[in-house]
N, C-alpha and C positions, 0 to 999 in steps of 0.2 A: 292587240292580241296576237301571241305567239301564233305560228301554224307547227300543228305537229307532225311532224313527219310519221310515214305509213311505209309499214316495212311490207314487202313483197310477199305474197302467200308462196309464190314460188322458192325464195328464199329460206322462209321456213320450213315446208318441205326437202328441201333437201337439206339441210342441216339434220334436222329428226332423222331422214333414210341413214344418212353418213353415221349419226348417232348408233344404229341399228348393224350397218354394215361395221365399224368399229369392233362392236359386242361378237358375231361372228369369227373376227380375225382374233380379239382375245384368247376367245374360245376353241381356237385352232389352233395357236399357240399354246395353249394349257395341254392340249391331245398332242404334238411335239413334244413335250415334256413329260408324258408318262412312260414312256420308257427309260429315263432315265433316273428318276421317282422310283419305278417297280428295283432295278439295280441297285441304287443308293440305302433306298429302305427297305430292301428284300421283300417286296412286296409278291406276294402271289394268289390274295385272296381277292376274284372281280368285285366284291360288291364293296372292298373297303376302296377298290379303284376310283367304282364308281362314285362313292361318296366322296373320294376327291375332287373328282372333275364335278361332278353337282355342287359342290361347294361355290365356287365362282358364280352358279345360278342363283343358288340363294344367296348369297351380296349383294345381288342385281335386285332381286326382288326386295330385300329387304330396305335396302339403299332407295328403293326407286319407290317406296311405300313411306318414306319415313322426311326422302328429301324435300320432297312438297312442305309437309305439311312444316318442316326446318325450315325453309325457305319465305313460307307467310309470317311465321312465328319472328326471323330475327334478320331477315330481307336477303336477296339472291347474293349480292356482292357480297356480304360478309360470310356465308354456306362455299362460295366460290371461292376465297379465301382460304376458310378452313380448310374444303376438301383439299387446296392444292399446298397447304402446310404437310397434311397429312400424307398425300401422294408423294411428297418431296421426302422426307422422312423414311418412307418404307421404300424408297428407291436407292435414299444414301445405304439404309440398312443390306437392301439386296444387294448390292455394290461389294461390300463388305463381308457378305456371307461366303463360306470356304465354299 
């Protein structure tokens, strides 16, 4: 009989904070970028701002509602897959945007 190896609660702890502190620096990074958002797209109305920068939140939420139950449904490695096609993709795309 195999022995299963037993991953570290400490280890997973910090991975999940890292997760979290991530999402933060995102999100500080998107707030660098609204000044030059408002210039670009002559922005001057705050709530259409704000519906920018909230935008990022609700992908999180909707992302973080939906990847579970994606994840039971067609298993971690192939969701980890996809998302990192998908990531790869709108990064070649930003890359390329004037």
């Amino acid at each position: 009989m195999a022995q299963e190896k037993k991953i570290s609660s400490k280890f997973i702890y910090f991975f999940g904070s890292f997760g979290g502190i991530l999402f933060g620096y995102d999100i500080g990074v998107m707030t660098g970028a609204l000044p030059f958002l408002k210039n670009d797209w002559s922005l001057t109305n705050a709530s259409v701002i704000g519906w920018i920068t909230s935008a990022v939140m609700f992908g999180a939420i909707f992302g973080g509602a939906f990847a579970g139950q994606l994840s039971d449904k067609y298993g971690r490695r192939k969701m980890i897959l996809v998302s990192a096609v998908i990531f790869a993709i709108f990064s070649l795309l930003s890359m390329v945007s004037p």
